[in-house]
N, C-alpha and C positions, 0 to 999 in steps of 0.2 A: 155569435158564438165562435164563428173564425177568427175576430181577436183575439178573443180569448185564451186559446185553444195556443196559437201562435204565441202570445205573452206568454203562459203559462211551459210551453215548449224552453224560450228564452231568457227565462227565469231559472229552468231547472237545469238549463245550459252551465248558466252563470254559476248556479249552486254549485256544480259537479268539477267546474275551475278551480275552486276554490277547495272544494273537499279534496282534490286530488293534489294537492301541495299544501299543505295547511301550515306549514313551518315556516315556508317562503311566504306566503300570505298576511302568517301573523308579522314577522318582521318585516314588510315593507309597509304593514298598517299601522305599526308601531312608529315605524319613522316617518309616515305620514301625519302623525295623531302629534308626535312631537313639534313637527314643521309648521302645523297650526297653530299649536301655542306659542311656538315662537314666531308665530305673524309672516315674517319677512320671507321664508323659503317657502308657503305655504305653493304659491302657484307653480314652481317648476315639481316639487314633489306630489301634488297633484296629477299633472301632463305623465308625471314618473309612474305614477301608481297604473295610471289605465294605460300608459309603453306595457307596463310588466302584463299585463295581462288582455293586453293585445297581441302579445307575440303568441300565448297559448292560445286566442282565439283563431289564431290562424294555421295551428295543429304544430306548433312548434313546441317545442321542453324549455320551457321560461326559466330563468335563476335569477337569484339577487343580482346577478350581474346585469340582468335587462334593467331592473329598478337604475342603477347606478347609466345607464347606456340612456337610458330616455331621460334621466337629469340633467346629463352631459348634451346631450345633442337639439332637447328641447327646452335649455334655459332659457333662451331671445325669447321665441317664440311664447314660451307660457308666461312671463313677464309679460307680454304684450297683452294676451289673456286676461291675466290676473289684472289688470289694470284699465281696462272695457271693463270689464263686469266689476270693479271699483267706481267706476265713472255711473253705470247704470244703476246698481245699489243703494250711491249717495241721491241718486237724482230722485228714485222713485220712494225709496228711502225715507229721505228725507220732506218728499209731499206729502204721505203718509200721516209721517209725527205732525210735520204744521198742521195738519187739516183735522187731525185729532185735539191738537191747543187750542185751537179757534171755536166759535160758535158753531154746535152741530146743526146744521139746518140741514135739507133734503138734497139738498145739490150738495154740499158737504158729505153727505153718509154716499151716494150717487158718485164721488171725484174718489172718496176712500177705497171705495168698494172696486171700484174701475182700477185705479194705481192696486191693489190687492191683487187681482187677476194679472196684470202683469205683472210685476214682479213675481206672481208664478210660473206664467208659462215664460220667463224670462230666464228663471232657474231649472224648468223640464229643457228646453230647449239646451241647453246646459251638457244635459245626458248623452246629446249625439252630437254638440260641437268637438268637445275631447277625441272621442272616436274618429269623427271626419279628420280633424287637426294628424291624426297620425296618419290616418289613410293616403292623404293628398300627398301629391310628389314633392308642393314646395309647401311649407306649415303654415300657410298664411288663414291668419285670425280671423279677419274677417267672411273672407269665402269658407270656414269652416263654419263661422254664426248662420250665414246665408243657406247654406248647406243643411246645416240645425233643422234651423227654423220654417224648411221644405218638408226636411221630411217629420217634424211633428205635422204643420198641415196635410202631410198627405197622408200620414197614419193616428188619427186622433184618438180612434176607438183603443186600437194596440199599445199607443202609448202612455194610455190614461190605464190602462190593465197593467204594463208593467210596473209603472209608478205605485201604482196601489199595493200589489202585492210584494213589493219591494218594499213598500210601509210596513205591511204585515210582517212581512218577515222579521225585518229590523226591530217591529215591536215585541215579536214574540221571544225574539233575541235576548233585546234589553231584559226582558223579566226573567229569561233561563240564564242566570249565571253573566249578565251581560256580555254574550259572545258579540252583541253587533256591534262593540267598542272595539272585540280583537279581529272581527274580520268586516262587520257594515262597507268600510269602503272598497275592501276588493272585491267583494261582491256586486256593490252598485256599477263599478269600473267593469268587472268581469260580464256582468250583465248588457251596459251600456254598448262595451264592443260587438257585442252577438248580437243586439237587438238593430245595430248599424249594419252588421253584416246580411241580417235575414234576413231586413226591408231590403238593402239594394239585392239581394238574389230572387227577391220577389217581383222588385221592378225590372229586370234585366231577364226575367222568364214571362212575364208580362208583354213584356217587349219585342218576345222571340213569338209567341202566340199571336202578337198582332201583325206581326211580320210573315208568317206561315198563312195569314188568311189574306195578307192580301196576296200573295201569289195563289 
């Protein structure tokens, strides 16, 4: 229940970012929503979306202008990004489709099944490299993956609660008026940074507890 309880906390974090600028929110998810279909700007306006609503996660007054500041300062870097998770995509991807063309036999449905699970926690780990990518002094991709993919293992309960109800939302969205087309991603973004921030303030109190006991 203390996952819970914590996701459910950082979820309604996330919610309350978003409701409290809704204007700023729709327009940088609109020019994030474009950046996708036009493929090519997709990953720096990504890195852009969760800059914008990382600076509110850290009690700061965000504006379009933060959108425009983390596009400018995290092009390299999200290009680097966008381009690992190209490389992982195709790879697992593409095992996926072949292994689906070929004869299904048990090791077959066993190889699908397996490449399936990563490639998901491939894309949850996703949710706190962005986050870490801004937090770190220098933006490097890969110790942001590394980063990632620590702290889904070290909070699996909590981050399978947020993903969930981060589904939910998103679904209940799509069918009220599709609002998770005009805000899904600053919320995922807005959620993503908080749920970064409340594990490391959990480990870093953790920390201070085990340090008080051993004096």
């Amino acid at each position: 229940m203390g996952s819970l309880q914590s996701a459910v906390r950082v979820v309604r974090a996330g919610l309350s970012a978003v409701w409290s600028d809704l204007w700023t929110a729709l327009v940088c998810e609109f020019i994030w929503l474009l950046s996708i279909a036009l493929i090519l700007p997709a990953p720096p306006a990504t890195v852009a979306l969760f800059y914008f609503t990382n600076r509110q996660a850290h009690g700061e007054v965000a504006g379009l202008g933060d959108f425009w500041e983390g596009l400018r300062r995290y092009w390299l870097p999200a290009w680097r990004w966008g381009a690992v998770n190209l490389v992982m995509l195709l790879i697992l991807g593409g095992d996926i489709y072949l292994l689906n063309k070929g004869q299904m036999t048990a090791l077959n449905y066993f190889l699908q099944g397996f490449y399936l699970v990563c490639l998901t926690g491939w894309v949850i780990i996703q949710f706190y490299t962005l986050p870490f990518l801004l937090e770190q002094e220098k933006p490097a991709v890969f110790t942001a993956l590394r980063n990632g993919a620590l702290m889904f293992a070290r909070n699996p309960g909590f981050t399978l609660w947020v993903i969930l109800l981060l589904l939910l939302l998103c679904a209940a969205g799509t069918v009220l008026f599709l609002l998770s087309l005009g805000f899904g991603g600053a919320l995922v973004a807005a959620t993503g940074n908080r749920a970064v921030l409340d594990r490391l303030a959990v480990q870093i109190s953790d920390k201070s507890g085990k340090n008080r006991e051993d004096l």
